[in-house]
C-alpha positions in Angstrom: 0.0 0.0 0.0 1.2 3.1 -1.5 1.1 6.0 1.4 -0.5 9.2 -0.1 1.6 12.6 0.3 -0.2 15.2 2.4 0.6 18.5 3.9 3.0 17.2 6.9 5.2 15.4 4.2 7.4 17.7 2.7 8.4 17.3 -0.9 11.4 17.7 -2.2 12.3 17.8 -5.9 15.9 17.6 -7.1 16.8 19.2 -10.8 19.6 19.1 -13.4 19.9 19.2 -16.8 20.2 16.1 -17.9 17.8 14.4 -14.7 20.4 11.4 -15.4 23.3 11.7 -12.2 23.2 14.4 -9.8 20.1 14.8 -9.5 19.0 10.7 -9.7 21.8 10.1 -7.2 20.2 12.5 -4.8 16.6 11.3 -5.4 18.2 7.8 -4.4 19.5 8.7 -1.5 16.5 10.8 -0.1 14.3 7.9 -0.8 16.6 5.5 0.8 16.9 7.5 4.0 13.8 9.0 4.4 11.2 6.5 3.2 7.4 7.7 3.3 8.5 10.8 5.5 9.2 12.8 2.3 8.3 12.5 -1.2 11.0 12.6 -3.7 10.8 13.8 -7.3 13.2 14.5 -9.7 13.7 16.0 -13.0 15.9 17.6 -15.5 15.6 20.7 -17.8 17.3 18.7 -21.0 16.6 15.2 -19.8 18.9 12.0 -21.0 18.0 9.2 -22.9 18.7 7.6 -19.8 20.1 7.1 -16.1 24.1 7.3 -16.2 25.5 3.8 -15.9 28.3 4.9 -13.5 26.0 6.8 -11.5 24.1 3.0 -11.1 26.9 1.4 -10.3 28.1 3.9 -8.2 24.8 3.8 -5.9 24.3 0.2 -7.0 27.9 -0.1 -4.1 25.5 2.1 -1.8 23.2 -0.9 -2.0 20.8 1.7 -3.5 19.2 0.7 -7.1 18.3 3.4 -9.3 18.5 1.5 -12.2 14.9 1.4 -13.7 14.6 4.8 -13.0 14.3 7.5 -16.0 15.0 10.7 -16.6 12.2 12.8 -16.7 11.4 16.1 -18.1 11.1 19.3 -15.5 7.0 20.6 -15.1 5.9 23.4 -13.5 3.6 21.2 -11.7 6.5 19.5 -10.1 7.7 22.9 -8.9 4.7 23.4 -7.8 4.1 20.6 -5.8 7.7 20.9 -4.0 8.2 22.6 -0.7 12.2 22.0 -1.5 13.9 22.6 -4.8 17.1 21.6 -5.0 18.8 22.8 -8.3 22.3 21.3 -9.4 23.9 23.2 -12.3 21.0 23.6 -14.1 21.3 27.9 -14.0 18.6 29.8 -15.9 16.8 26.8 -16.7 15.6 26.2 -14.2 12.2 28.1 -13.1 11.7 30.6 -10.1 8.3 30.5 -8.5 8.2 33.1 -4.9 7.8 31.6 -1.4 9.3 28.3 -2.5 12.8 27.1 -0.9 15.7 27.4 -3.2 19.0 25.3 -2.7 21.7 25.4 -5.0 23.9 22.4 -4.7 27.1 23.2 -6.7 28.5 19.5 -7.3 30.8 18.4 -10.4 29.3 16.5 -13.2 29.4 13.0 -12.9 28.6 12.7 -17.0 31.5 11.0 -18.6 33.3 10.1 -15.8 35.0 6.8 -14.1 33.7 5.5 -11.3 36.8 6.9 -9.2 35.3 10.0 -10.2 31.9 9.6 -9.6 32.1 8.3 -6.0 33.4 11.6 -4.3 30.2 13.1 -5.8 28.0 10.5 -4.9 29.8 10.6 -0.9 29.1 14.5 -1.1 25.4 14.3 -2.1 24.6 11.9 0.3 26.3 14.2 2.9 24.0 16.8 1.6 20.9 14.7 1.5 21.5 13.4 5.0 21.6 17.3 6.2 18.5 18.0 4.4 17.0 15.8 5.7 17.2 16.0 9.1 16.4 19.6 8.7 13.1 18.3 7.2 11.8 15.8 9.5 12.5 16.2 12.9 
């Protein structure tokens, strides 16, 4: 039984551009840790075809599996529906709406990159995430 959101759940939506690593990654994690006390959407403003592979794996190590997940394109509804946006390196793109909460995670781009790479990114959202959300649900 899926639990429905309502106003004492926070949501939280998490944006790139391409919705296929940062951004997925961070989704992960949030849903990992938090479970049903937070809903978790994400999106990108030029999504991929799909997820990045090493971002899989490098959750996949996390024993986190965001493999059948897809990129998905960035709504105004889903900004809507978010107490949290968390933008990473998506600029202009990404859209402004008043009274909403803004963060800016400034976090290298794990497209193209070895796994050696990709892990300190990963380690650094999850930091992040875990912050978050113990600012969220107390």
């Amino acid at each position: 039984m899926t639990r429905q959101p309502d106003h004492a759940t926070p949501t939280v939506l998490f944006v790139c551009v391409h919705n296929a690593g940062r951004s997925q990654m961070a989704a992960g994690y949030l849903q990992h840790l938090a479970g049903d006390r937070v809903q978790v959407l994400s999106a990108g403003s030029q999504p991929a075809d799909q997820v990045n592979p090493v971002a899989v794996a490098a959750m996949a190590e996390e024993g986190i599996d965001i493999a059948s997940e897809a990129p998905k394109l960035l709504s105004d509804t889903a900004v809507h529906e978010a107490d949290v946006v968390v933008t990473m390196g998506c600029g202009d793109e990404c859209p402004y709406f008043p009274g909403k909460r803004y963060e800016d995670w400034v976090l290298d781009d794990p497209a193209g990159q070895a796994i050696e790479v990709v892990r300190p990114i990963r380690d650094e959202i999850r930091h992040r995430v875990e912050n978050l959300l113990a600012e969220l649900v107390r």
